[in-house]
C-alpha positions as CSV (number, residue, x, y, z in Angstrom):
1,X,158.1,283.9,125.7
2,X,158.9,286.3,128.6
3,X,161.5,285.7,130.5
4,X,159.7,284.5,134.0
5,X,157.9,282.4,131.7
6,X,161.3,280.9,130.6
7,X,162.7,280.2,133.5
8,X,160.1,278.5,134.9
9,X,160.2,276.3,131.9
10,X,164.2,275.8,132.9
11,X,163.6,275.4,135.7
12,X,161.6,272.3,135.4
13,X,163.5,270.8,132.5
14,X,166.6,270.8,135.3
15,X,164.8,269.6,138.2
16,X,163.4,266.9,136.0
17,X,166.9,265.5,135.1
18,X,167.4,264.9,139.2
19,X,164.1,263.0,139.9
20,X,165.3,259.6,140.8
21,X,161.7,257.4,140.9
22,X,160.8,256.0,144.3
23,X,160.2,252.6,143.6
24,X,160.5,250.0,140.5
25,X,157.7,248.6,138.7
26,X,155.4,245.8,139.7
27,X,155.6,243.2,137.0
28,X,152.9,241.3,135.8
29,X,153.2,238.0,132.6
30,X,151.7,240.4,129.1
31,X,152.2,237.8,127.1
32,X,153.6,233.5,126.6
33,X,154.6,231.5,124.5
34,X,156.9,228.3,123.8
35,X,159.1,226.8,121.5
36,X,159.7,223.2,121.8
37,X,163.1,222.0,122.7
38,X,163.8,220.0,119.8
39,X,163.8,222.8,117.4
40,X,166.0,222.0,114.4
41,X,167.1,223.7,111.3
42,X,169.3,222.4,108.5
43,X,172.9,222.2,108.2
44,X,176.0,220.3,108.9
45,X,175.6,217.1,111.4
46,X,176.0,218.3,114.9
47,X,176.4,217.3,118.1
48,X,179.1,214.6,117.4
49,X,181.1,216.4,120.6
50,X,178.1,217.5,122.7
51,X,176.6,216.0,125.6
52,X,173.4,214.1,126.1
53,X,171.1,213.4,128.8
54,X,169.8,210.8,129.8
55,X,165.9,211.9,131.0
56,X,165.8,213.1,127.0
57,X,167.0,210.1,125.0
58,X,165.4,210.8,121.9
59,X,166.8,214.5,121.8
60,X,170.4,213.3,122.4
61,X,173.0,213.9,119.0
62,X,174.0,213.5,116.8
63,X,172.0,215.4,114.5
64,X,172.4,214.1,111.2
65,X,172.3,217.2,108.8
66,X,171.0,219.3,111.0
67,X,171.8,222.2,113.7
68,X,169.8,222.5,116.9
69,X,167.9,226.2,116.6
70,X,168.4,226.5,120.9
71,X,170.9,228.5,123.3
72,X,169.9,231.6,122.4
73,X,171.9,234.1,123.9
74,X,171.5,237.6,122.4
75,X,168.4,239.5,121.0
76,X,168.0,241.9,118.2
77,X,164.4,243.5,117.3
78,X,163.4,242.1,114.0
79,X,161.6,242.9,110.7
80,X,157.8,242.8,111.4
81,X,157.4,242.2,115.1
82,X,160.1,239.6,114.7
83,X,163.2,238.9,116.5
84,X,166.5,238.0,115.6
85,X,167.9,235.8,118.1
86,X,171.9,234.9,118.5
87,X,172.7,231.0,119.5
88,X,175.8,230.2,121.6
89,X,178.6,227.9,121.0
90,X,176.0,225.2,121.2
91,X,177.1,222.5,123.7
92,X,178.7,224.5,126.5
93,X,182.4,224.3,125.8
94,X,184.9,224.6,123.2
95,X,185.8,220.9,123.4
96,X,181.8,220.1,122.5
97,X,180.9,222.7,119.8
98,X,183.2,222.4,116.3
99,X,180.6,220.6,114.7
100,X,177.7,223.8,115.8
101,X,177.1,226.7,113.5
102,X,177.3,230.6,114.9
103,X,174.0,231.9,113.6
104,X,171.1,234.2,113.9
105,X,167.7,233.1,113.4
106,X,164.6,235.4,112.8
107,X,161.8,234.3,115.2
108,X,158.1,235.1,115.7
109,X,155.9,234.4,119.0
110,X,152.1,234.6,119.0
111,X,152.1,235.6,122.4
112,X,149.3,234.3,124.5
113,X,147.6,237.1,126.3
114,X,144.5,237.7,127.7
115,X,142.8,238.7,124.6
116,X,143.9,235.7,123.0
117,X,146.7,233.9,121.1
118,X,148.0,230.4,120.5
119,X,151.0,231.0,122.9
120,X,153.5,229.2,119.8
121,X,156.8,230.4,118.0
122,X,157.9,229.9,114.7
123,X,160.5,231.0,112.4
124,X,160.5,233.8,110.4
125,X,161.9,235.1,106.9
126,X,164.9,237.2,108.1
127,X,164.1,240.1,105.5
128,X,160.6,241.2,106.4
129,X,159.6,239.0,109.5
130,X,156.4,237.1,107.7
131,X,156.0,233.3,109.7
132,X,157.7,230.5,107.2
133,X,157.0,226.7,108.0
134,X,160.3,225.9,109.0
135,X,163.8,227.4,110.1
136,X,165.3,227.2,106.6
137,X,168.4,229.6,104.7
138,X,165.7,232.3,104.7
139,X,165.2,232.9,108.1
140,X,168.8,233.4,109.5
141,X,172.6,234.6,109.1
142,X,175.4,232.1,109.6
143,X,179.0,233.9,110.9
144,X,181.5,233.6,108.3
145,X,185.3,234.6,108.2
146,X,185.9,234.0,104.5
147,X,188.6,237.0,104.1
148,X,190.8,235.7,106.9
149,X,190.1,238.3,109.7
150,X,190.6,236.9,112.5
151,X,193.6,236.3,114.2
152,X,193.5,232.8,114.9
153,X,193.0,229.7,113.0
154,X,189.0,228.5,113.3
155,X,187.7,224.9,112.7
156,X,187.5,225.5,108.7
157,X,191.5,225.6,108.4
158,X,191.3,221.9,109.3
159,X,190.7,218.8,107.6
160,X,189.9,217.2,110.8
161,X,188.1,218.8,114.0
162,X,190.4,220.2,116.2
163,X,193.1,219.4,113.8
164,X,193.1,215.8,114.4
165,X,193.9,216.1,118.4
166,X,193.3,212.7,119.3
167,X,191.6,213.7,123.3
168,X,189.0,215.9,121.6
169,X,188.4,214.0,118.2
170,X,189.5,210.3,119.0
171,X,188.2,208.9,116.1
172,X,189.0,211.5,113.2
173,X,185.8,213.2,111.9
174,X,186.6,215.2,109.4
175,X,185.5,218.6,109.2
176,X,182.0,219.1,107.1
177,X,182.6,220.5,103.7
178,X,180.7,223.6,103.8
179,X,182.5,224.9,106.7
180,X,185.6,224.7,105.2
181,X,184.4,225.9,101.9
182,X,182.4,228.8,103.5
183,X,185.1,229.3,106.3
184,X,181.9,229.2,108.4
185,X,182.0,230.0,112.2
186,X,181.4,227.2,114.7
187,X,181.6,226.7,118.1
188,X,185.2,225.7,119.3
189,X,186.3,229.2,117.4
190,X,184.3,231.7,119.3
191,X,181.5,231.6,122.1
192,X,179.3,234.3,121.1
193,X,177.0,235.3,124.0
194,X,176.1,238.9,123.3
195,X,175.5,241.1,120.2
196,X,174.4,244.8,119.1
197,X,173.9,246.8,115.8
198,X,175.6,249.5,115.5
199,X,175.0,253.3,113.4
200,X,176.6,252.0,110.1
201,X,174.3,248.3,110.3
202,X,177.5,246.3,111.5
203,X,176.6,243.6,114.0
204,X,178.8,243.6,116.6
205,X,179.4,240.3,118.9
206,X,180.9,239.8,122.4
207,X,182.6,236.7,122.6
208,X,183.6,234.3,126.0
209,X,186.9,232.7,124.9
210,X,189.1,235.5,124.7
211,X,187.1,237.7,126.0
212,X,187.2,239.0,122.5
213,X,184.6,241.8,120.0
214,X,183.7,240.4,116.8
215,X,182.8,243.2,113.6
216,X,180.7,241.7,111.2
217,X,178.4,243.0,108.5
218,X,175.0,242.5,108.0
219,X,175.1,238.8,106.6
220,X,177.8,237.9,109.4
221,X,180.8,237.9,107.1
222,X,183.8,239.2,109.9
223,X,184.8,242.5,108.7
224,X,187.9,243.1,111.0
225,X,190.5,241.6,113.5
226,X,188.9,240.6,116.4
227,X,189.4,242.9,119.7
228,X,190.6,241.3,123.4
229,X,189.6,243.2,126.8
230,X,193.1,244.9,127.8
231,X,194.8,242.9,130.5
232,X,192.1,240.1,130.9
233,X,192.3,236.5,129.8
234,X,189.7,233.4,129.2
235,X,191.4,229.8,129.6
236,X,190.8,230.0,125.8
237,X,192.3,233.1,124.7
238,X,194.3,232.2,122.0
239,X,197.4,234.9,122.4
240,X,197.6,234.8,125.9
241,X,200.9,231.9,125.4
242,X,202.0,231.4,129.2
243,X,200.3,234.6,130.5
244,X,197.9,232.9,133.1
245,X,194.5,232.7,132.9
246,X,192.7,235.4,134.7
247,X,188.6,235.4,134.4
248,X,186.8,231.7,134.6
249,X,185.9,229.2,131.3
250,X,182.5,230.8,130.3
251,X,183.1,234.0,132.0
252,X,183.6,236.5,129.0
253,X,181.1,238.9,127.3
254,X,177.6,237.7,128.6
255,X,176.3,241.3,128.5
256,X,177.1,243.8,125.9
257,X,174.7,247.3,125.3
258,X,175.1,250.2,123.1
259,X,173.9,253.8,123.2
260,X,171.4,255.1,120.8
261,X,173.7,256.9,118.9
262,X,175.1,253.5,118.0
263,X,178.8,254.2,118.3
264,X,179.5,253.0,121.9
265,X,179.5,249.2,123.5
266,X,179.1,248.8,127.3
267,X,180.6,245.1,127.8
268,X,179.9,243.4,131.1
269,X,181.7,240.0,132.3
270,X,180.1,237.3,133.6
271,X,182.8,236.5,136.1
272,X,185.2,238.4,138.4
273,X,188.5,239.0,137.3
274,X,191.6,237.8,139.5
275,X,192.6,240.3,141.8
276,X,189.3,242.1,141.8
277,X,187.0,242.2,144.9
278,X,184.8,239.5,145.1
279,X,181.8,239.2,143.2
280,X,182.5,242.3,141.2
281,X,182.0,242.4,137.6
282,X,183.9,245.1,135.0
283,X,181.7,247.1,132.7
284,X,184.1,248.5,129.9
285,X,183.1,251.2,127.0
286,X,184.6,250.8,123.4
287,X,184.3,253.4,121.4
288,X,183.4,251.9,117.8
289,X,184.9,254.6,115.7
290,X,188.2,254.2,117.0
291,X,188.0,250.3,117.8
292,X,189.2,251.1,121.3
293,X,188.0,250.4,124.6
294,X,188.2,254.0,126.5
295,X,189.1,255.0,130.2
296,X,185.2,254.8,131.0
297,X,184.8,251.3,133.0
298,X,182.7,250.9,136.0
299,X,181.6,247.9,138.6
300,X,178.6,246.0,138.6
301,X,178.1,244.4,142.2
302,X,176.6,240.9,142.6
303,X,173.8,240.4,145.1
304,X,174.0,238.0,147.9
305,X,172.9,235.1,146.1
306,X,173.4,236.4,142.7
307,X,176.5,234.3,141.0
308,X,176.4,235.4,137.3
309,X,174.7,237.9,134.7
310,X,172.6,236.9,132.0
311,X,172.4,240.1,129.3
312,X,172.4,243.4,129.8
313,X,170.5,246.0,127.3
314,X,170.2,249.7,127.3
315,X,167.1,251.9,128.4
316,X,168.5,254.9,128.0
317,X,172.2,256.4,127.5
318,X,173.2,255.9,131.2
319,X,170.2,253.2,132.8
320,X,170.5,249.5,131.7
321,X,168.9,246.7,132.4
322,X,170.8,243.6,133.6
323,X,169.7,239.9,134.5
324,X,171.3,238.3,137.1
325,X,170.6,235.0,138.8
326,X,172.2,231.5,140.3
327,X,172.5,228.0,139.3
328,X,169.7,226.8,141.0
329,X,166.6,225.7,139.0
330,X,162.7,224.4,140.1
331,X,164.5,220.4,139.9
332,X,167.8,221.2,141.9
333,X,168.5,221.9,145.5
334,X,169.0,225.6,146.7
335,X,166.6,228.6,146.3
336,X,166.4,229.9,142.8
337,X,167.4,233.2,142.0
338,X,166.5,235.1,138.7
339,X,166.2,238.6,138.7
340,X,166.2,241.7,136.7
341,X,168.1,244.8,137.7
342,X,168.1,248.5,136.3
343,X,171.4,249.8,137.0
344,X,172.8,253.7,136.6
345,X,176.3,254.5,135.0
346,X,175.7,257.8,136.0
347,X,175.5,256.6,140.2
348,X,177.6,255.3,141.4
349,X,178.2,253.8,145.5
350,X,180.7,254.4,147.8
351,X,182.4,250.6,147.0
352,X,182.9,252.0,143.7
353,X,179.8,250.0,142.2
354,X,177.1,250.9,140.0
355,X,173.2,252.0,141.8
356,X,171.1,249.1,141.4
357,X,167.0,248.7,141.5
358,X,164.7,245.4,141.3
359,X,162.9,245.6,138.7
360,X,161.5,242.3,138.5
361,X,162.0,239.2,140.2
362,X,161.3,236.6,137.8
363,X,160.5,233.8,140.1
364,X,157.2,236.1,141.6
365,X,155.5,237.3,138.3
366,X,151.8,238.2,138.3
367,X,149.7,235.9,135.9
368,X,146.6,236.8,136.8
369,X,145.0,234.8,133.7
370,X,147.4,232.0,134.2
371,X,149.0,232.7,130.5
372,X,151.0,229.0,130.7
373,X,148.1,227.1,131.9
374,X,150.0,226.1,134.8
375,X,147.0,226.5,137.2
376,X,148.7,228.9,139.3
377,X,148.4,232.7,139.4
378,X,152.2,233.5,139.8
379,X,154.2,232.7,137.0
380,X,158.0,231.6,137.9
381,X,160.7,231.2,135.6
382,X,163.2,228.6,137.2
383,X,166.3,228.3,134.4
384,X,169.8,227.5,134.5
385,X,170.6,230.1,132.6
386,X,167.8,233.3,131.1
387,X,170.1,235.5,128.5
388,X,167.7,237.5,126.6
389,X,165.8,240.6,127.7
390,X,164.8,243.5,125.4
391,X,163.2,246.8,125.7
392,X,159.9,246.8,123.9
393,X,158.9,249.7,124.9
394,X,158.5,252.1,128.1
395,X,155.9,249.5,129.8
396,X,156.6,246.1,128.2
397,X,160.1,243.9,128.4
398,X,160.9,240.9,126.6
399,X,163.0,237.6,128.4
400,X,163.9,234.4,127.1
401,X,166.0,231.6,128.3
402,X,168.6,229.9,127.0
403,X,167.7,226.2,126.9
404,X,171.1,224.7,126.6
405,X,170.0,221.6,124.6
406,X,169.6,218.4,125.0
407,X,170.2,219.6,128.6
408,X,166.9,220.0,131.4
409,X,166.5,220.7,134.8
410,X,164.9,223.9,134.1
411,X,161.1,223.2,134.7
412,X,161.9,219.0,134.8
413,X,164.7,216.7,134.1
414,X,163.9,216.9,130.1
415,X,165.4,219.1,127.7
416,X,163.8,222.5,128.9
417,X,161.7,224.6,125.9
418,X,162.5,227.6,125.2
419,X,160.0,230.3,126.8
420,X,158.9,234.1,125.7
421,X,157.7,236.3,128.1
422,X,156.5,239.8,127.7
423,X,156.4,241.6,130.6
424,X,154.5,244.5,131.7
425,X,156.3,247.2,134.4
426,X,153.6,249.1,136.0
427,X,155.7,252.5,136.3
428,X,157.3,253.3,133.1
429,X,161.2,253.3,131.8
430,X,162.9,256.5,131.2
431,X,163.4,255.4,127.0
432,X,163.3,259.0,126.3
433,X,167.0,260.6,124.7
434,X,169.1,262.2,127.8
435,X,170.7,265.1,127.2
436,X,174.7,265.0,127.3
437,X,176.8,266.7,129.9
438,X,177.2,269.5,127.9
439,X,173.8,270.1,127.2
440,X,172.9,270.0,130.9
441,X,175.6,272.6,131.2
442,X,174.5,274.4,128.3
443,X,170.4,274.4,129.7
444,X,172.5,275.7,133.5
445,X,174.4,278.1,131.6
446,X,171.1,279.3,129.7
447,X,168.9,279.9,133.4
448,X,171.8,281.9,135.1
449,X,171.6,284.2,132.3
450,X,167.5,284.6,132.0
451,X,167.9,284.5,136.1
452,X,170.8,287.8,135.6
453,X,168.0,289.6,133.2
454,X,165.2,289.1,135.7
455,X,167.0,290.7,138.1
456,X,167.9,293.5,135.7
457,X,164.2,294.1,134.6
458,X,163.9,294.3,138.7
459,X,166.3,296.6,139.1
């Protein structure tokens, strides 16, 4: 290659890194479907703590022998166009949940689209994603601590739940055999909201009561003492001791990323941390090789009438895609807001907070073929809570709520499904590897030298 001929390929390799795209992609509904709100797989009886409600009655727990497949809060690309979904503590709180099984389950939607499709769900064999008639031991992981990890005592080093405490287990129900024997992860142990897989296949799981990380292997046996944020505090952080309480119940790890070399976590909170500016959230990085958090930490920057994050995922090594929204839903008072923002590690504002751009607002999707037989033409999705969203590719995103079962309020007052959207985004993501610091530096380094031979062959 001659060397004009170089440097005009340099040239445009640099300018391309600063081209910031004008405007964000018009969404429009790809694909639907729905699984049913009473979704059940087996297990220990659950819900003995939980909650009910009273426009479901026939969904309300106990479940006898079996564990609610619901509050998913986390998603993982699967085997075979699956996906491998991560449920939450189960009932909302620690005081609720002993009796509700941390698990993964392997999932498969045939997507309704305009070309077709029953627009249904159903569970998958964890190993190679084929459908299976039922969520049974194939189609899932269960968290385990059988090697004593973590460094506080869990549900399976009682006899009784919650060791007998007489407020939160008045009437004694002993703790299910197979947790104990399994030292099986439940609910009043950790509230798992987020989770990643990292270079070596570890699974990696950002937790709300401590805030703490979780390292587990594949099969979601702990491999190591869990990790707390430096200097930050859940009510349920179990070696804070009289240290007050400094971020919100339910406030921990809602969002966690990690960059495509697979040995680096973004972690965002869902609530602000005392002493921070209002409506501010901290991003932190943790490296994974050294099982420390680093200097690295930025601010994400609620809107107006944003008042929590749902997930966060990565597009690229610096742009991630974050879901924000409000309490409000289609059967409440107030205006609901559910959003989806790309945000830009590498940008940030004068207030010290990450660049944010709409990319979709998930209450005005296009549905031009009406994909949820609703009978209208804009598709709205009007959860408590949506916790899910996945890059599929450049063009096409995937979101899911979290139904928070036997709970509604979502769509009606009964339990609320569980929906799958695909999404289609008009102008396309940036998925493509960017180059490190040092590479840009090295590509700069590279022009000023062809630029100094040019000159020469000038001269």
């Amino acid at each position: 290659m001659k060397p004009r001929q170089l440097l005009t390929v340099l040239c445009t390799a640099v300018a391309a890194l600063s081209v910031t795209p004008a405007t964000h992609a018009a969404p429009t509904l790809e694909g639907w479907a729905v699984m049913p709100a009473p979704t059940f797989s087996d297990g220990p009886t659950s819900g003995q703590f939980g909650f009910t409600n009273a426009a479901s009655p026939a969904n309300n727990p106990p479940y006898v022998n079996l564990q609610p497949v619901q509050g998913f809060s986390g998603v993982l690309a699967g085997a075979g166009g699956s996906y491998r979904f991560l449920v939450d503590n189960g009932f909302g709180t620690q005081a609720s949940s002993a009796d509700s099984l941390l698990r993964m389950y392997a999932v498969l939607p045939d997507f309704r689209t305009a070309q077709g499709g029953s627009g249904t769900v159903s569970a998958a064999d964890w190993a190679t994603g084929a459908a299976r008639a039922g969520f049974d031991a194939n189609t899932r992981i269960t968290l385990s601590d059988p090697n004593r990890q973590l460094g506080f005592s869990i549900q399976a080093d009682y006899t009784k739940y919650y060791n007998g405490d007489a407020t939160r287990n008045p009437i004694g129900i002993a703790v299910d055999a197979s947790i104990r024997t399994g030292r099986l992860l439940t609910g009043a142990d950790l509230d798992t909201e987020s989770v990643r897989q990292d270079k070596n296949g570890h699974l990696w799981f950002g937790d709300e009561f401590g805030p703490y990380l979780v390292k587990t292997d594949a099969s979601g046996k702990v491999l190591a003492r869990d990790v707390s944020l430096p200097g930050v505090f859940a009510p349920e952080n179990a070696y804070r001791g009289s240290t007050p309480a400094n971020l919100g119940s339910s406030r921990g790890f809602e969002g966690m990323a990690i960059n495509r070399a697979g040995d680096r976590l973004y972690t965002l909170l869902e609530g602000t941390v005392t002493g921070d500016a209002a409506k501010t959230l901290r991003i932190n990085e943790f490296n994974i090789d050294s099982n420390l958090y680093t200097t690295q930490s930025w601010v994400y920057k609620l809107e107006a009438n944003g008042t929590n994050i749902g997930d966060m995922t990565a597009i690229n090594d610096h742009e991630f895609i974050v879901i924000e929204r409000n309490g409000a839903t289609a059967t409440s008072g107030g205006t609901p807001f559910k959003k989806l923002f790309k945000i830009d590690l590498n940008k940030v504002g004068a207030d010290g907070s990450v660049e944010k751009t709409e990319l979709v607002d998930l209450m005005a999707i296009a549905d031009p073929n009406d994909l949820n037989r609703d009978g209208s033409t804009t598709f709205t999705f009007p959860y408590v809570t949506i916790e899910n969203v996945h890059v599929i590719d450049s063009h096409t995103l995937l979101v899911v709520n979290d139904n928070n079962f036997p709970g509604g309020g979502g769509r009606a007052l009964t339990s609320d499904a569980t929906e799958f959207l695909k999404i289609h985004l008009d102008q396309a993501l940036d998925v493509s590897p960017v180059p490190e610091p040092t590479s840009v530096a090295l590509m700069l380094g590279g022009l000023a030298v062809v630029t100094a031979r040019v000159r020469r062959a000038r001269g």
